[in-house]
C-alpha positions in Angstrom: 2.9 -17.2 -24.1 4.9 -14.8 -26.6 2.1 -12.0 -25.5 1.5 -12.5 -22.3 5.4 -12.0 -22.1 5.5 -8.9 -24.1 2.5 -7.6 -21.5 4.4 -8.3 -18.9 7.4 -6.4 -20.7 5.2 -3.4 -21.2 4.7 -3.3 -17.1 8.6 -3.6 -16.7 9.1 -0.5 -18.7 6.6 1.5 -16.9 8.0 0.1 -13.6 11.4 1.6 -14.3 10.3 5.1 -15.1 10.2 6.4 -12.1 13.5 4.7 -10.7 15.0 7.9 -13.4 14.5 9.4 -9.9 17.0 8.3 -8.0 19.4 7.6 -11.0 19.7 11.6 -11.8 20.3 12.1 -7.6 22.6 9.4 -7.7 24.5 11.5 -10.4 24.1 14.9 -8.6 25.4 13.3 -6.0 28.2 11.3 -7.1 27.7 8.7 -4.3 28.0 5.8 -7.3 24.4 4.3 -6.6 23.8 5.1 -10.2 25.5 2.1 -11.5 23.2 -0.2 -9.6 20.0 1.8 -10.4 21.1 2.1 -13.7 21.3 -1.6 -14.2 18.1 -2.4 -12.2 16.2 0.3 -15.3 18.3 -1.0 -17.5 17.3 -5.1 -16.6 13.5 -3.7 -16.3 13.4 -1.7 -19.7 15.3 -3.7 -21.6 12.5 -6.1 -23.0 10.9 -3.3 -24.0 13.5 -1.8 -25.7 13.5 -3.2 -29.5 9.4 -2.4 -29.1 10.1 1.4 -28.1 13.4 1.8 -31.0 11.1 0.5 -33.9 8.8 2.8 -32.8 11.1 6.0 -32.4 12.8 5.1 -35.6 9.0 5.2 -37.3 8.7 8.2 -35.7 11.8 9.6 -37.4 10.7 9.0 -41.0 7.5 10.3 -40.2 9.3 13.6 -39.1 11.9 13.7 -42.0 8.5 13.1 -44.3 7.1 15.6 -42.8 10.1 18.4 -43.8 8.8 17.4 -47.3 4.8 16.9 -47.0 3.6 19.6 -44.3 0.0 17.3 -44.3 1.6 14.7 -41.9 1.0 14.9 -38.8 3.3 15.1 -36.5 2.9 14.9 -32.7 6.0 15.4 -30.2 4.0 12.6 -27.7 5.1 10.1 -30.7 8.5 9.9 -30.1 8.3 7.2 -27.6 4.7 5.8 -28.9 3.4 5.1 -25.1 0.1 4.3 -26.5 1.7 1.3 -28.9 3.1 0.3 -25.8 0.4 0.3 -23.5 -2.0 -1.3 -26.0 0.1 -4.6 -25.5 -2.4 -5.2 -22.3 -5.8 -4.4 -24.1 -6.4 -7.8 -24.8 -6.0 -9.2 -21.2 -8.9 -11.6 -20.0 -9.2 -11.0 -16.4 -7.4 -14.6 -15.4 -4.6 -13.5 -17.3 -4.9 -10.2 -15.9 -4.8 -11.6 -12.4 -1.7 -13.7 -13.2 0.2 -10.7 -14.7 -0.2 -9.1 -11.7 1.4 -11.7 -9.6 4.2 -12.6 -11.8 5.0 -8.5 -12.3 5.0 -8.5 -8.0 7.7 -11.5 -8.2 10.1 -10.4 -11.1 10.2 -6.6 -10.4 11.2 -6.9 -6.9 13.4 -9.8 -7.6 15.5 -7.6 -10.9 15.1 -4.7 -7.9 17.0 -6.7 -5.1 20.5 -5.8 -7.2 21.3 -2.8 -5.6 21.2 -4.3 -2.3 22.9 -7.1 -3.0 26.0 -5.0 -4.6 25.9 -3.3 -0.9 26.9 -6.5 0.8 23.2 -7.5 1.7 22.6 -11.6 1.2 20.8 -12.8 -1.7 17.8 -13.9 0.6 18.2 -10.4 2.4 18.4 -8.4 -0.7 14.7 -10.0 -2.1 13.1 -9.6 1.1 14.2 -5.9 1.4 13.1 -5.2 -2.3 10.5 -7.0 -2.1 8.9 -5.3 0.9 9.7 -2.2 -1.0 7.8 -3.2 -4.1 4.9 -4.4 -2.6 4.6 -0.9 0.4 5.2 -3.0 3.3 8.4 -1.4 5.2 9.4 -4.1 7.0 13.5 -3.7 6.7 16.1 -7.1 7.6 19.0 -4.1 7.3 20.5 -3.6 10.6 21.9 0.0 9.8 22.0 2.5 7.3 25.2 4.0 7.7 27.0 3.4 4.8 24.0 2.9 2.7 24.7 6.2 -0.4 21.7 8.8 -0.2 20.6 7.3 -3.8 20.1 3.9 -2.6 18.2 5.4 0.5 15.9 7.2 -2.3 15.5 4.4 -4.1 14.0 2.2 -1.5 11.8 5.4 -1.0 10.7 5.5 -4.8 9.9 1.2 -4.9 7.3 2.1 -1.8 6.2 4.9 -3.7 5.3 3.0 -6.6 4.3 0.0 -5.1 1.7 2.1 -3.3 -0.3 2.9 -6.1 0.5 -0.2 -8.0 2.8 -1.0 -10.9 -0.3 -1.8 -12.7 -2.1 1.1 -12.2 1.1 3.5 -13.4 0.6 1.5 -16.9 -3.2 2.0 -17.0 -2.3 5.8 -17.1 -2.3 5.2 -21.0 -5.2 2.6 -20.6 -8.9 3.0 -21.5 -12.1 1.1 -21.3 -12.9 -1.9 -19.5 -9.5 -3.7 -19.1 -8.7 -1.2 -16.6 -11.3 -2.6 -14.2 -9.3 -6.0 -14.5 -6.1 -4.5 -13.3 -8.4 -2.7 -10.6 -9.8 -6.2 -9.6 -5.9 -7.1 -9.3 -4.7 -4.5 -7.2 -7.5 -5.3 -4.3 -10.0 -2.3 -5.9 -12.6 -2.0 -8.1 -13.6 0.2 -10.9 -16.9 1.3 -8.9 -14.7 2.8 -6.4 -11.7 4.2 -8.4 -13.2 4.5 -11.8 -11.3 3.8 -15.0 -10.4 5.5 -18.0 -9.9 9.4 -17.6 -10.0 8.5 -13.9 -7.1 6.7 -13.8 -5.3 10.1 -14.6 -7.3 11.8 -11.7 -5.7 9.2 -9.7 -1.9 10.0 -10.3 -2.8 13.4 -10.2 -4.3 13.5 -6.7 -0.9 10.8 -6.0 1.5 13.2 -6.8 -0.4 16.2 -5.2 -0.5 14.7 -1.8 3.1 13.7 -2.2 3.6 17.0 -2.9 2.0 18.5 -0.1 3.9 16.1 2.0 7.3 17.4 1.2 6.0 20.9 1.5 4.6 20.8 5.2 7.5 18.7 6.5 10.0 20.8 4.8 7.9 23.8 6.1 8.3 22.3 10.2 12.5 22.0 10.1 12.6 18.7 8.1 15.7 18.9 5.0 14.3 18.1 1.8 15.8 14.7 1.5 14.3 13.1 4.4 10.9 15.6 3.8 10.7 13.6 0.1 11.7 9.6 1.4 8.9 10.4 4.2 6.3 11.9 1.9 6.7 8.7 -0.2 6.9 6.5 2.1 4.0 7.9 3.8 1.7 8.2 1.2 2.3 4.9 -0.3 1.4 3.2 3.4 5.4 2.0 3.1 6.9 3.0 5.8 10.7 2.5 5.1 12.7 5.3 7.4 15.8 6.9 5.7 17.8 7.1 9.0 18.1 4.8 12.1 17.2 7.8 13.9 15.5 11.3 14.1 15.1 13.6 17.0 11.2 14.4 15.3 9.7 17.3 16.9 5.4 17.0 17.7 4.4 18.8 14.6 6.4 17.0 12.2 5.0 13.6 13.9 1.5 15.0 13.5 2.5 15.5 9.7 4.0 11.9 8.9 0.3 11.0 10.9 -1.9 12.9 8.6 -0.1 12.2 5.2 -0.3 7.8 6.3 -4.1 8.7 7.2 -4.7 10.7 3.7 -3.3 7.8 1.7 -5.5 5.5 3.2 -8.1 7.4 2.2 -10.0 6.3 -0.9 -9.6 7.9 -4.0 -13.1 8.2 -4.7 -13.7 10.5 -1.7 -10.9 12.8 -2.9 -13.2 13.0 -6.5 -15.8 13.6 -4.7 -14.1 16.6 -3.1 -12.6 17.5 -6.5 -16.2 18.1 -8.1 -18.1 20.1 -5.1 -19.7 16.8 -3.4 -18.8 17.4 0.4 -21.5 15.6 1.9 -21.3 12.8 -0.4 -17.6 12.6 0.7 -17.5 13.6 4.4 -20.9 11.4 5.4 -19.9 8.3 3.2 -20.5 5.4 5.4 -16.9 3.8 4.8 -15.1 7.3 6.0 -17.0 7.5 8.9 -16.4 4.1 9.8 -12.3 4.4 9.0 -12.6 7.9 11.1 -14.4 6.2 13.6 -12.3 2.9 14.2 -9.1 5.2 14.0 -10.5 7.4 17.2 -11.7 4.9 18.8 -8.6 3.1 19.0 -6.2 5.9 19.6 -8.4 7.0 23.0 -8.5 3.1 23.9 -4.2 3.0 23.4 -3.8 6.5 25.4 -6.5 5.7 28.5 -5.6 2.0 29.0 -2.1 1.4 27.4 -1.0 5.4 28.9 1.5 6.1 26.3 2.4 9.2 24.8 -0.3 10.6 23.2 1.5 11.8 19.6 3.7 8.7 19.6 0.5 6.9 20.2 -1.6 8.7 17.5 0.8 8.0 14.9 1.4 4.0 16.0 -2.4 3.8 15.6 -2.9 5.7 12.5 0.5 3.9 10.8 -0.8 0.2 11.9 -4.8 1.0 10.5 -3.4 2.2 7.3 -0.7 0.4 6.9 1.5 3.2 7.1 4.2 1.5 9.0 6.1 4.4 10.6 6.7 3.9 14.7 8.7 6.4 16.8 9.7 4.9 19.8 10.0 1.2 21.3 7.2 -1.2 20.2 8.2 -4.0 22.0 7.7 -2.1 25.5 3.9 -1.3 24.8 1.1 -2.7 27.0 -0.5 -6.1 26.2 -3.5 -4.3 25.4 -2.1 -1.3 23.1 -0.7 -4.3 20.7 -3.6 -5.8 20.5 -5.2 -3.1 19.2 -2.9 -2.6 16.6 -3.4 -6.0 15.5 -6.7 -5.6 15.1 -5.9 -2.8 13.0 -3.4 -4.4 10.9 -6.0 -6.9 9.7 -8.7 -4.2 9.1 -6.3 -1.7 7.1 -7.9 1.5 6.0 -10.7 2.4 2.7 -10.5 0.4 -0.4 -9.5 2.0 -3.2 -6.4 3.6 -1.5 -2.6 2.7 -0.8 -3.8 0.7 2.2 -2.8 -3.3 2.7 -4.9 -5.3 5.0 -8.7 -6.7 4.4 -9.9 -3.4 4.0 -12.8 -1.7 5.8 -15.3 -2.1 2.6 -15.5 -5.8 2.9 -15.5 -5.3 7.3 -18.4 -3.1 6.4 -20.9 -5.3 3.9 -20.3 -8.2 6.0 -21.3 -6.3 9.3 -24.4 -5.2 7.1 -24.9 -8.7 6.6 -24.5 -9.7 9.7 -27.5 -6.6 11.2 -29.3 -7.7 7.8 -29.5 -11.9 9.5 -30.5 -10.7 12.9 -33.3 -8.6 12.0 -34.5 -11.5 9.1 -34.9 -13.4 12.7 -37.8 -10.9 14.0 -39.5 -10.3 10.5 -42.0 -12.5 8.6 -41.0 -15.5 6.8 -40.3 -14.5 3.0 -39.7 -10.6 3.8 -36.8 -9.3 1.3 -33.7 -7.3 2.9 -31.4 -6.0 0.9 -28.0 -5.1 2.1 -27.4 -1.3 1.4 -24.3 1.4 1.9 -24.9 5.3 1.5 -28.3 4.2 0.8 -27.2 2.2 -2.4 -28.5 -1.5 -2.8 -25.1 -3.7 -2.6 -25.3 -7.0 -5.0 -25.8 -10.4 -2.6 -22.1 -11.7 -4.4 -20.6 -8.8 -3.1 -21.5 -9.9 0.4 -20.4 -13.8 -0.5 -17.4 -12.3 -2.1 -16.4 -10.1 1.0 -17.4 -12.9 3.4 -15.2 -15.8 2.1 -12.1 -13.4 2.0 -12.5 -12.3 5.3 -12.7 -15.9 6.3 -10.0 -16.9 4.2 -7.6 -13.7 5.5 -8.3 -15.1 8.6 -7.5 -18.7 8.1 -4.2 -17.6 6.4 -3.6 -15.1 9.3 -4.0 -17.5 12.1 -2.3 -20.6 10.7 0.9 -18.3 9.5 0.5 -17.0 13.3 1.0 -21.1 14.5 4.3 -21.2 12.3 6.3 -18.3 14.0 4.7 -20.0 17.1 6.4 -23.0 16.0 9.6 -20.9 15.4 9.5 -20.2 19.2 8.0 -16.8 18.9 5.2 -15.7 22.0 2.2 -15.9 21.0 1.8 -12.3 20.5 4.9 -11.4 18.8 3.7 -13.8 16.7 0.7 -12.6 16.1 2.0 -8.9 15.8 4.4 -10.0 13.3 2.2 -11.4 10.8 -0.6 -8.9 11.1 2.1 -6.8 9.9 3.5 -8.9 6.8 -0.3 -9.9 5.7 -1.4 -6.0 5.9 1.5 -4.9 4.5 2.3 -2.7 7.4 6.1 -2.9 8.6 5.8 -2.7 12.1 7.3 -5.2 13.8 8.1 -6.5 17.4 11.5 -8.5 16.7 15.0 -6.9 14.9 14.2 -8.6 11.6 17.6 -9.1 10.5 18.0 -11.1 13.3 15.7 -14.0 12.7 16.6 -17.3 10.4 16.3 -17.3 6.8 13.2 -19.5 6.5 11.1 -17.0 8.8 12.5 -14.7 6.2 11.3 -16.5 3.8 8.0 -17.1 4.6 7.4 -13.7 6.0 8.2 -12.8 2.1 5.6 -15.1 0.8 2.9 -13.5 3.5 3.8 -9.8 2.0 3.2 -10.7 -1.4 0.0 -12.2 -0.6 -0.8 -9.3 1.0 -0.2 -7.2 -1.2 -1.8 -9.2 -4.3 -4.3 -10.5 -2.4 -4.9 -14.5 -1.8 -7.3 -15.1 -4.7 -5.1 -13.6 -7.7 -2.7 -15.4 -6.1 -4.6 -18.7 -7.0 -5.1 -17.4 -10.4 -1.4 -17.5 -11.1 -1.3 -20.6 -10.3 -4.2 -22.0 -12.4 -2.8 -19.7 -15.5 0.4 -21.6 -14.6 -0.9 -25.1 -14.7 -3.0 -24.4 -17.7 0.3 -23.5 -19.4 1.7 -26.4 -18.1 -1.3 -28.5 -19.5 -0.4 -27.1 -22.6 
């Protein structure tokens, strides 16, 4: 228990990095967010702390040594050991890799909640809007944010932003070897798609470059640099937190916040493959056509039979598919027929091995290539061998088992958390809107959220963090639980 608690430490630490961010702004700024950020760092880094000191003070002596004995070797990376650190999770079995995961999605948001709750948000409030933050889901119970300090406003930008990626994956920047794949496994990816090792490094890079870009285009079409950075962020991450109740957003700059929520849907492994030359193997893999394709398809369906505008339109469909969950306009006015859509959407979400939520158009795909695979078995000789394949690769038969019993269990969750808002007196298709959106991590919704009763809130929450960990790592925490129990 002693490790698993220092592992889980070492994720805290890394967690808090990045909330520097909005600490230093909070400073520049002097708006006093920085005491609440401060303390949320402060709360996340702390177990870590005695860990990193006994390092940096080992450090020291190696460096005053070395003023004597020039053979030392000194390296400036040292002063903080990251690798000591991250070695904490090398040792992970895959359960208890699966239960760190959903304990780090419970404890991080909950230490993250502070700030909110120092800003006069309730306790119950404050957790759902960190934790929709922590896991990229955008769905927001804060009826205004006048008032709210810039930093704060940055803040919930930065959680999406991390969350997006995955607080696990930020640690396995310093990981190698096959415990990465674990963490992978966690997150809803695998290490066939994303890689692991030197790849994981690849991945923040090609993070922070389309971040980047981002920023740059929206800044380049009229956008400030504040709300140019919380977009980009929340964009990329699939988060979809706005920082304003409103903006008067010109076409192009709609067209931007589209293509940055479509680009981190997008798997990372086709953005290697771009990397390294392989532009057929990217553009023609079978999973990008098939996100490319649904995404069209949709957006022509919305605009010819729901007639609404066509850029607020193209950015609705785009935000619900990859679980972007920015929407200009009214929601709740669309036709019947345009919110189905985007339900359908929600539940699909975009490529695996991206920032996406939702079931994830892998799985959609192997189980429609099981489905062709069943038919056609009906017309061929008895005993003839099919083998599901996918860019022309065989695809291992517990892959399709795999894929099929999560889609049926998404499903089941999907449509028996639907009955409970019915039973909360929601229509049938708000209600079905409305958790499309929590289980996909999406943040659309068709109700004012901070509105509804504090036991809709409350299981809403429990719906986005099992979307965003997934149902089955979900179980794990609680068999690593009871065997600690048992213990």
């Amino acid at each position: 228990m002693v490790e698993f608690l220092k592992k889980l430490a070492t994720i805290m630490f890394y967690a808090a990095l990045p909330l520097l961010i909005p600490f230093f702004y909070s400073l520049y700024q002097e708006d006093g967010g920085h005491v609440s950020i401060g303390a949320v760092i402060l709360i996340l880094a702390l177990p870590a702390i005695p860990e990193l000191i006994k390092h940096i003070l080992h450090t020291a002596k190696n460096f005053i040594d070395s003023l004597f004995h020039p053979e030392v070797p000194w390296n400036y990376a040292e002063i903080i050991h990251i690798k000591n650190l991250g070695k904490r999770v090398e040792s992970l079995t895959l359960g208890e890799a699966l239960a760190l995961t959903s304990i780090a999605w419970l404890v991080i948001p909950f230490i993250g909640s502070l700030p909110y709750y120092l800003y006069g948000l309730s306790p119950i409030d404050a957790f759902f809007e960190s934790l929709s933050g922590w896991t990229s889901t955008g769905l927001s119970v804060i009826p205004s944010l006048e008032g709210f300090p810039p930093s704060l406003l940055l803040f919930r930008s930065v959680t999406q932003w991390i969350g997006g990626l995955g607080i696990v994956v930020l640690m396995l920047t310093v990981l190698r070897g096959r415990e990465a794949a674990h963490f992978f496994k966690a997150e809803g990816r695998t290490s066939s798609e994303v890689g692991i090792g030197k790849t994981v490094g690849m991945i923040w890079k090609i993070y922070l470059f389309l971040t980047l870009l981002g920023i740059t285009l929206l800044y380049a079409f009229q956008m400030d640099i504040f709300n140019a950075i919380n977009l980009s962020m929340s964009g990329i991450s699939s988060g979809g937190f706005f920082p304003f109740d409103s903006y008067d957003f010109i076409n192009e700059q709609k067209f931007i916040l589209t293509a940055i929520m479509f680009l981190g849907a997008t798997s990372f492994l086709f953005y290697k493959h771009l990397g390294k030359g392989r532009m057929k193997r990217a553009l023609f893999d079978e999973e990008f056509l098939l996100y490319l394709s649904v995404t069209l398809i949709a957006f022509l369906l919305v605009v010819f039979i729901g007639r609404e505008d066509i850029y607020n339109t193209f950015l609705s469909t785009v935000s619900s598919i990859t679980s972007g969950g920015f929407v200009i306009g009214d929601i709740t006015i669309l036709h019947d027929f345009a919110k189905y859509l985007l339900i359908l959407l929600m539940l699909s979400g975009g490529m695996m091995g991206s920032t996406t939520g939702g079931i994830k158009l892998w799985r959609i795909l192997i189980v429609l290539k099981g489905i062709i695979r069943h038919i056609r078995s009906t017309f061929l000789p008895h005993g003839t061998v099919q083998i599901v394949k996918i860019n022309s690769r065989p695809i291992d038969e517990s892959l399709v088992n795999e894929s099929s019993i999560y889609i049926f269990s998404y499903l089941t969750l999907f449509l028996f958390a639907s009955g409970i808002f019915i039973a909360f007196n929601y229509n049938l298709v708000d209600a079905l809107f409305l958790v499309a959106s929590a289980m996909g991590n999406v943040g659309l919704s068709p109700v004012a959220l901070h509105a509804i009763g504090d036991t809709a809130k409350l299981f809403l929450m429990v719906l986005m963090y099992l979307g965003r960990i997934e149902i089955f790592p979900s179980l794990a925490l609680l068999r690593f639980i009871g065997g600690m129990v048992n213990k």
